[in-house]
GUNU-243261 format. One line per field, with one value per residue (C-alpha): residue number from 1; residue in three letters; x, y, z. Coordinates in pm, 1 decimal, always signed. Example, Ala and Ser with C-alpha at 12.3 -4.5 7.8 and 13.67 -1.06 7.14 Angstrom:
voza: 1:2 $
rodren: Ala:Ser $
px: +1230.0:+1367.0 $
py: -450.0:-106.0 $
pz: +780.0:+714.0 $
This chain:
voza: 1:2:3:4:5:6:7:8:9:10:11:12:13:14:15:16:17:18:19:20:21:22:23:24:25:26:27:28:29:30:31:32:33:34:35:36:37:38:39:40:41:42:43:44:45:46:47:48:49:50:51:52:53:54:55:56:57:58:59:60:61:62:63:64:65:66:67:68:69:70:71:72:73:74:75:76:77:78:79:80:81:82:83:84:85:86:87:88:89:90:91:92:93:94:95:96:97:98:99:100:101:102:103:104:105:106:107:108:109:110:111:112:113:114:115:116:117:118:119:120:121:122:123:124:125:126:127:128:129:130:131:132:133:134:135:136:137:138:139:140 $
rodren: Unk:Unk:Unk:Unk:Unk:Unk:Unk:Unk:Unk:Unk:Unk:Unk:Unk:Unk:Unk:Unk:Unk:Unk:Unk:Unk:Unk:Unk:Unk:Unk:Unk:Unk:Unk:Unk:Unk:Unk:Unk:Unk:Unk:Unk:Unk:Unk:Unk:Unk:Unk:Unk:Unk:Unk:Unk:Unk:Unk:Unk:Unk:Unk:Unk:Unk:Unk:Unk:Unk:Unk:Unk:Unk:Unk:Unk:Unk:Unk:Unk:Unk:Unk:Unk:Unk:Unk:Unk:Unk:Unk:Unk:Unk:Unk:Unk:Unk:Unk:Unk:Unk:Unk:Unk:Unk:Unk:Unk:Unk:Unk:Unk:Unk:Unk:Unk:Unk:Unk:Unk:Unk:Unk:Unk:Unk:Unk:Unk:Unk:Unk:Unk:Unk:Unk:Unk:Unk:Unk:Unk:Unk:Unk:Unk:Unk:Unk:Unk:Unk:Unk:Unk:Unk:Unk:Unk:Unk:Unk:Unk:Unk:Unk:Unk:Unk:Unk:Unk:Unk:Unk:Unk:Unk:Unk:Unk:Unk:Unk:Unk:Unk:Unk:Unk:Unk $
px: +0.0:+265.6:+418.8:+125.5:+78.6:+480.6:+394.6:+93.3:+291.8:+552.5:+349.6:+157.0:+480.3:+620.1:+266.6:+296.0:+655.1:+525.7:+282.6:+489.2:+787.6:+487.7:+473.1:+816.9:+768.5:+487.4:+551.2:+494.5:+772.7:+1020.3:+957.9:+951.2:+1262.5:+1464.3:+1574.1:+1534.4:+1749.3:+1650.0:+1786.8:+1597.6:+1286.1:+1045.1:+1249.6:+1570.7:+1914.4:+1953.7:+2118.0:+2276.1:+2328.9:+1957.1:+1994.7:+2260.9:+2192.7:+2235.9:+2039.1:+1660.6:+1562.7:+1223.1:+1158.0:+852.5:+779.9:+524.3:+224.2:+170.1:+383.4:+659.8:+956.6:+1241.2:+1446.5:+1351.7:+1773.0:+1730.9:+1418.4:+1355.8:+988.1:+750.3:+414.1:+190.2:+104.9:-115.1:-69.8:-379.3:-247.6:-16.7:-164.2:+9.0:-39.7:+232.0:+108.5:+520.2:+287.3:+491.5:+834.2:+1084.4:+1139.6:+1519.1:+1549.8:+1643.1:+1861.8:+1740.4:+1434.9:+1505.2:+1309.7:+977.9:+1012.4:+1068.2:+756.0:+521.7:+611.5:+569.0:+209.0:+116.5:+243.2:-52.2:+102.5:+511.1:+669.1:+914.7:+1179.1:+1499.2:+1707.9:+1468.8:+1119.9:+977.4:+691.3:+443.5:+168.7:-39.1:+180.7:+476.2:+743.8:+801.4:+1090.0:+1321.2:+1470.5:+1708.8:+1840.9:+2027.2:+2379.1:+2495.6 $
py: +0.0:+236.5:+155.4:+235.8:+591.5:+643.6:+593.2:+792.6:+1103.6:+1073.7:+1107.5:+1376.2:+1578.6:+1487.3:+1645.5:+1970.2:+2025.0:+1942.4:+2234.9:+2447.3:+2392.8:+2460.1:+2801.2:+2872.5:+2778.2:+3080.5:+3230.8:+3556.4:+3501.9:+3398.6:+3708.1:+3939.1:+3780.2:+3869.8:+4129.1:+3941.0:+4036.2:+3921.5:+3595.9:+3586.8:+3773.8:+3590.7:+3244.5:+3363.4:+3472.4:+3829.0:+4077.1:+4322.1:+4566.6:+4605.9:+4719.7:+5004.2:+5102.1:+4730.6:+4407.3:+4488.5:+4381.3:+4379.7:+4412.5:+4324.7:+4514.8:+4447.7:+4576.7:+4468.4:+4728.6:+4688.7:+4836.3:+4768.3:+4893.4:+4819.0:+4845.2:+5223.8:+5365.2:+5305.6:+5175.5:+5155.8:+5016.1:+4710.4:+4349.2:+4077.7:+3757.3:+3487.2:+3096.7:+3058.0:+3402.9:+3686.9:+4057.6:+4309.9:+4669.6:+4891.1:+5212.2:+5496.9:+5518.3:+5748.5:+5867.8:+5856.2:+5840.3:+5451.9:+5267.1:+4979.9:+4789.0:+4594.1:+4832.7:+4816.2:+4465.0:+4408.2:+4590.1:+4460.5:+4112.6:+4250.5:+4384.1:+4025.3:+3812.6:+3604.7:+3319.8:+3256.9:+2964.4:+2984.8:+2856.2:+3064.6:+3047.1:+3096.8:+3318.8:+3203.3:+3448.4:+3302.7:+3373.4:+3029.4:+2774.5:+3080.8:+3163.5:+3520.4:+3568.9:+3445.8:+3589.1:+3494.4:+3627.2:+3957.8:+3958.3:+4258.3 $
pz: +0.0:+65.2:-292.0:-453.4:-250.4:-323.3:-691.2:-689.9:-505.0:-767.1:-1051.3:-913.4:-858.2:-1220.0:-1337.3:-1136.6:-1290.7:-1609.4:-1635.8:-1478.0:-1760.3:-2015.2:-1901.3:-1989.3:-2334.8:-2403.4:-2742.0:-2551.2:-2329.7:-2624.1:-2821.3:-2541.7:-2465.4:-2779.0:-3025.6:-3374.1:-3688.0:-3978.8:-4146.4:-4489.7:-4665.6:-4889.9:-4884.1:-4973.3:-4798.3:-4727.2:-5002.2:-4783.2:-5050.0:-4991.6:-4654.1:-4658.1:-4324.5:-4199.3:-4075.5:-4029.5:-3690.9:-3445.3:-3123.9:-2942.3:-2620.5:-2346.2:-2363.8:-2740.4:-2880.0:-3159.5:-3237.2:-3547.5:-3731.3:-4127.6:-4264.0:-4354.1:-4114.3:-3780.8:-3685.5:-3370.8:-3392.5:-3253.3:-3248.2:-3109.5:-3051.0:-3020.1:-3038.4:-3306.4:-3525.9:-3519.3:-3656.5:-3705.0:-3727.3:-3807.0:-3741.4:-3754.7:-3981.4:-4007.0:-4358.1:-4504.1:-4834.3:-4880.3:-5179.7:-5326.0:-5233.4:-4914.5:-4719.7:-4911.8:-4986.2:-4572.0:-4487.9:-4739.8:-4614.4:-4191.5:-4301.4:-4493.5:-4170.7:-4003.2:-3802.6:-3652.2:-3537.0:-3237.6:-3046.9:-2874.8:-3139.1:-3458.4:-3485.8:-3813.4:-3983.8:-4201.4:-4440.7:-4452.6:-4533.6:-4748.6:-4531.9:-4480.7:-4282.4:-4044.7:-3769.7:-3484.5:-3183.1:-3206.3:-3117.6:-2907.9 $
């Protein structure tokens, strides 16, 4: 009898830490968590001659709010996150003149984003089943 209660307390306590640990994984947290630069727009490698000013990169705040920089103009807007959907409002952007067409081509894809895929070391953003854009962690 005591076996059986010793077993029982056991897996009681392995299901407490277990929902605890799924906490940690919150997409919320993760994003929060990190400054992203981006890795590649629209399924391909980055062209850095697109982004004179260097590597576009987002930040999401608490609070909902966004901030990035787009590889020429700074940004700050919004998002919200429900399950695995997520929309990305840039708002407001400064307005340098900009070479090439990294910049454009970077927002157009932010405004057409509707779901993401996480982990710490990759944020994925996704239109249906197209890939977007990739980001990872920024390095300081």
């Amino acid at each position: 009898m005591k076996l059986q209660q010793s077993i029982i307390a056991v897996i009681f306590i392995i299901v407490l830490v277990s929902c605890g640990s799924t906490k940690a994984i919150n997409p919320l947290n993760l994003l929060t968590g990190n400054d992203w630069a981006l890795a590649s727009l629209n399924g391909n490698s980055l062209d850095l001659s697109q982004f004179a000013g260097g590597i576009p990169s987002l930040s999401f705040l608490e609070e909902g709010r966004l901030a990035g920089f787009t590889g020429c103009n700074n940004f700050s807007g919004n998002f919200s996150l429900e399950g695995s959907g997520l929309k990305l409002d840039p708002g407001a952007i400064t307005k340098k003149m900009c070479p090439g067409t990294g910049e454009q081509d970077f927002i157009s894809a932010l405004n057409k984003v509707k779901d993401l895929k996480i982990d710490q070391d990759k944020l994925t953003l996704i239109d249906g089943g197209q890939e977007l854009m990739s980001f990872v962690p920024k390095k300081e």
